[in-house]
N, C-alpha and C positions, 0 to 999 in steps of 0.2 A: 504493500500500500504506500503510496504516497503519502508525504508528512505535509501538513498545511503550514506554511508563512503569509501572515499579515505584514505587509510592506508598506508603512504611513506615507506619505507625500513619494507616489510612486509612480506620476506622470512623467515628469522629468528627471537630466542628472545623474546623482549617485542612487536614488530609490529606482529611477527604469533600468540603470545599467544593474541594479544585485537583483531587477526582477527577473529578469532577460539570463542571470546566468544562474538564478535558485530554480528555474523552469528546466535551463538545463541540468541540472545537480539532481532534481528526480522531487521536486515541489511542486503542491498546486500552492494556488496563488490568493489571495485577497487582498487587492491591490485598491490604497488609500491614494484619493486624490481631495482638493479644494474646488478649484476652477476649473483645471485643465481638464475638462471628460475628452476632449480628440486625443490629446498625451496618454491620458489609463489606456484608453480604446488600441490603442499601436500598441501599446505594450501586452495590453492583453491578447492582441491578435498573432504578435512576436511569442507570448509563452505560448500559446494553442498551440504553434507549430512544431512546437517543441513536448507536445504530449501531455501539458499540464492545464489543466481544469483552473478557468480562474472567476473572481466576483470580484465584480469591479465596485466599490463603497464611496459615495462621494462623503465629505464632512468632514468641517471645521474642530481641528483638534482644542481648538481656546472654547467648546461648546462644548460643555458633560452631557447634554440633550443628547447631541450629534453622534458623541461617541460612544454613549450607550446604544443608539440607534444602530451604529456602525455593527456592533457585535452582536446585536441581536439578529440580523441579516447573515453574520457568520453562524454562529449557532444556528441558525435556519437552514443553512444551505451545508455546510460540513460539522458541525456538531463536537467540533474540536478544534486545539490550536495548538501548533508542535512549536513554532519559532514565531517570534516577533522580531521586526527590523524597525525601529522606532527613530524615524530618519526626518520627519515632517520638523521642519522650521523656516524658519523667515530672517534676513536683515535687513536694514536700512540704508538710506544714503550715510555715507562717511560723515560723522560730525566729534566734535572736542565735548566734552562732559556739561560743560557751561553751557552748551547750545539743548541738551537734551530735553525732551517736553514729559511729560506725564503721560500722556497718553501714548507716544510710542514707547514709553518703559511700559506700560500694563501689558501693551498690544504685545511684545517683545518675550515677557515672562509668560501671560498667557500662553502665548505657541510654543515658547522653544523649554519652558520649567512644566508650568501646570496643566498643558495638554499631554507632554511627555511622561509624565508623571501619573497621571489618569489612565493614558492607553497603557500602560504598563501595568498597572495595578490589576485594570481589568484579564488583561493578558494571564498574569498569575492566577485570578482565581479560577482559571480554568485549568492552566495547568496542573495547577494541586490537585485537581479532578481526577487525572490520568494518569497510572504510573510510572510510561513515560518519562513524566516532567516535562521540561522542554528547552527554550535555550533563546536570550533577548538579547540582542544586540541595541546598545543606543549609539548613534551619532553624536560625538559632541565635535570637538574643532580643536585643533592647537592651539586656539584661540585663549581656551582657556589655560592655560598656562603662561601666553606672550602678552596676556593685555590688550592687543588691539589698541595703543594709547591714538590718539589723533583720528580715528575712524569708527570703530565699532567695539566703545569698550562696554556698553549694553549688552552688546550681543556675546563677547568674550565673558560677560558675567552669567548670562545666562549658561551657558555653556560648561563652565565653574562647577554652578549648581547642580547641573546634570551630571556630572561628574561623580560631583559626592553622593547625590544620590543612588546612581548605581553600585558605589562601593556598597552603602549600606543594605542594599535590596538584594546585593548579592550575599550577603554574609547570611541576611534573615530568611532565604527561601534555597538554601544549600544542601542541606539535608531532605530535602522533597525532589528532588533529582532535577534542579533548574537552574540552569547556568547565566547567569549575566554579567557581561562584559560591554568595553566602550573600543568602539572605533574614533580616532580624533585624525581626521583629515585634515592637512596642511593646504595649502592654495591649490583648490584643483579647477578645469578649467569645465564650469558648468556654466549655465544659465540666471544663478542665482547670482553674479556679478553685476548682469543686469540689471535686475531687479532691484537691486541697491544703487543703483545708478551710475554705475563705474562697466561696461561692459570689455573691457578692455582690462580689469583688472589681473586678471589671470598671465597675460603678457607683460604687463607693465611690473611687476612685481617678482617675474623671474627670477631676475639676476640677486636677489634676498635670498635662494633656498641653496641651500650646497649642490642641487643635484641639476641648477639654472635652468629647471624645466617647471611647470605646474605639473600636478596628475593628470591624468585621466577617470571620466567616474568609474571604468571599468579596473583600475589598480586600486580603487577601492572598495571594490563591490567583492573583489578578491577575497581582500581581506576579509570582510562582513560575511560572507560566505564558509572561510576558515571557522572562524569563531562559533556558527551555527553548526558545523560539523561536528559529527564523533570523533574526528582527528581530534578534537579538542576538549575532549571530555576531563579531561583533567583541568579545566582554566574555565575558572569564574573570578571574576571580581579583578580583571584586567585590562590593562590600559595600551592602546595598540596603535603608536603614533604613527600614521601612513602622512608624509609628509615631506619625503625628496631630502631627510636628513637635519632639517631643521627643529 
């Protein structure tokens, strides 16, 4: 049988590229998006070919509404959940700390701490269900560890958070046979450079990494993949800097 992974913000990027290769790897799919339904829809048409059954979920990770909705659509349709790939987040234009508003720090935590946090939660109490267990990867970013000073030190906080958080979620749900670890990707060259306003960031920021290249979302999706494996049954509550060295 096939094992299920739920993939959050899995339109684009690093979420299409580990759907595209967990489809290959022998996953069906439940594939999270926001806005992008053409994005899910290629992706999901990219795993079919590949043999794997997918449900495509729209909704807003900063909505507990949405994300209960989300899993109840899972639960409806496969009745279980082997891996979580907890990858859904947002940035902003570059700004300095003084510039920062209220409302993109809510908008900010919401998506990238307290939705991350929720779909994960909910994630576990399924797993306890099954003896299995299962196995969550989160997305956090070297960010948090570098600061981000002069650009996105919001979002490097966010990130922070997520961070600790997994440490602890892993220690507390170890003995039920569920692995959680973090993937913290260095400058890779997605879409979401755009979205922050900087589309060019990814080139422009080169020459900062030891390795003068960005990623690719596919040398991350690698990793994210490792850590969801039985190769890795030994590693929880680990930190996996994919990041050309820096």
């Amino acid at each position: 049988m096939r094992k299920l992974c739920l993939i959050t913000g899995a339109s684009a990027g690093i979420g299409a590229a580990t759907a595209k290769l967990a489809a290959k790897a022998g996953y069906d799919l439940a594939l999270n998006y926001r806005s992008d339904q053409a994005g899910a829809e290629a992706v999901a048409a990219d795993a079919q070919s590949d043999g794997a059954q997918t449900l495509i979920v729209q909704a807003d990770v900063s909505d507990p509404d949405q994300i209960e909705n989300m899993f109840a659509q899972i639960d409806a349709r496969f009745g279980k959940l082997d891996a979580l790939v907890n990858n859904a987040g947002i940035v902003d234009v570059a700004t300095r700390v003084e510039e920062l508003t209220y409302e993109r720090l809510r908008r900010m935590f919401d998506v990238n701490v307290i939705g991350a946090i929720m779909v994960a939660k909910e994630a576990v109490r399924r797993m306890q269900q099954q003896p299995s267990g299962g196995a969550i990867v989160n997305v956090s970013s070297v960010a948090a560890r570098l600061g981000s000073a002069n650009e996105y030190v919001d979002y490097a906080a966010t990130k922070a958070a997520l961070d600790t958080f997994s440490k602890g979620l892993a220690e507390e749900v170890a003995t039920q046979n569920i692995r959680v670890n973090v993937v913290r990707p260095g400058i890779t060259d997605t879409e979401i450079h755009a979205k922050g306003g900087a589309p060019d960031r990814a080139r422009r920021l080169a020459h900062r990494i030891p390795m003068q290249r960005a990623g690719a979302p596919e040398e991350i999706a690698q990793s994210i993949l490792y850590l969801l494996s039985d190769e890795a049954s030994y590693v929880s509550g680990a930190f996996l800097d994919v990041s050309g060295g820096r």
